[in-house]
C-alpha positions in Angstrom: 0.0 0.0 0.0 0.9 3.7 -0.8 1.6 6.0 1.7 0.3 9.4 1.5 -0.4 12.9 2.9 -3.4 14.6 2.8 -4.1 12.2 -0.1 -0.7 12.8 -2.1 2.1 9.8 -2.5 4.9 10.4 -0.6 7.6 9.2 -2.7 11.3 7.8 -2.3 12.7 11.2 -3.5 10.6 12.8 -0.5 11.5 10.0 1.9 15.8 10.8 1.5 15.1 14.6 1.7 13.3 14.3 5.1 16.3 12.2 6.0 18.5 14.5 5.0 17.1 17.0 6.3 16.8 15.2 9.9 20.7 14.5 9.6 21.9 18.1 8.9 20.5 18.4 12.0 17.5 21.1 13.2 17.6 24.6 15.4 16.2 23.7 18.9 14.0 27.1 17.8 12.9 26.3 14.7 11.7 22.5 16.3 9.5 24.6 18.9 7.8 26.6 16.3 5.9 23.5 14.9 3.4 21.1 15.4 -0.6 22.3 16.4 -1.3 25.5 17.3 -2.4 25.2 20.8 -6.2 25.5 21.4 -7.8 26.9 24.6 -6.0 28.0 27.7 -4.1 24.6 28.5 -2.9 21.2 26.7 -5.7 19.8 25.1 -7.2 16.5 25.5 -8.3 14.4 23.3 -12.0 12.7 24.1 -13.4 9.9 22.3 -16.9 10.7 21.4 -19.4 8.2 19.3 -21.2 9.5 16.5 -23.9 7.7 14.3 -23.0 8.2 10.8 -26.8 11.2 10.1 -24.5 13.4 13.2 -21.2 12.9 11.6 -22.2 13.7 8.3 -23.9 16.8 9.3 -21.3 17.8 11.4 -19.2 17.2 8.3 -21.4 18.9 5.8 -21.3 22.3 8.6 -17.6 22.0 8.5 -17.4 22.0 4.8 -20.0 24.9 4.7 -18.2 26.8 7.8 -14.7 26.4 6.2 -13.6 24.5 9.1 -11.9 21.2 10.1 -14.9 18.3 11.8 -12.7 19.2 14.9 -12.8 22.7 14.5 -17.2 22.7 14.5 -17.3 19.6 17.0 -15.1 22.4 19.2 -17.8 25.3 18.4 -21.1 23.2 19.0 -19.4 22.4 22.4 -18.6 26.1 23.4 -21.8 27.3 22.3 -23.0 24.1 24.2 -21.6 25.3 27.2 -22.0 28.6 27.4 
């Protein structure tokens, strides 16, 4: 099977330049700078949650319509949820 990232093949070519990258060696800085942005006032959690498969797909079709991640909505129905 294929690997891929956000649905695009991640090739040999790709594979040597991360390593080569990795090797050269990264800026303690630069490393700190990536990864999620954080969310909220604290670490985040992550909660399992069950959804039949009408919810999800309106959550999904909201996301879509919002211009959001399914995360990003579940997040907002839960703050408006709470507030």
């Amino acid at each position: 099977m294929d690997e891929t990232i956000n649905g695009v093949p991640v090739t040999e070519d790709q594979i040597q330049a991360w390593a080569d990258e990795a090797e050269a060696g990264y800026e303690v800085e630069q490393l700190r700078r990536r990864g999620r942005k954080p969310i909220g006032n604290g670490p985040a959690q992550v909660v399992p949650v069950r959804l039949d498969d009408t919810t999800l797909a309106a959550v999904d079709e909201r996301a879509q319509r919002d211009h959001v991640t399914r995360s990003e909505a579940i997040r907002a129905a839960i703050r408006a949820y709470v507030a």
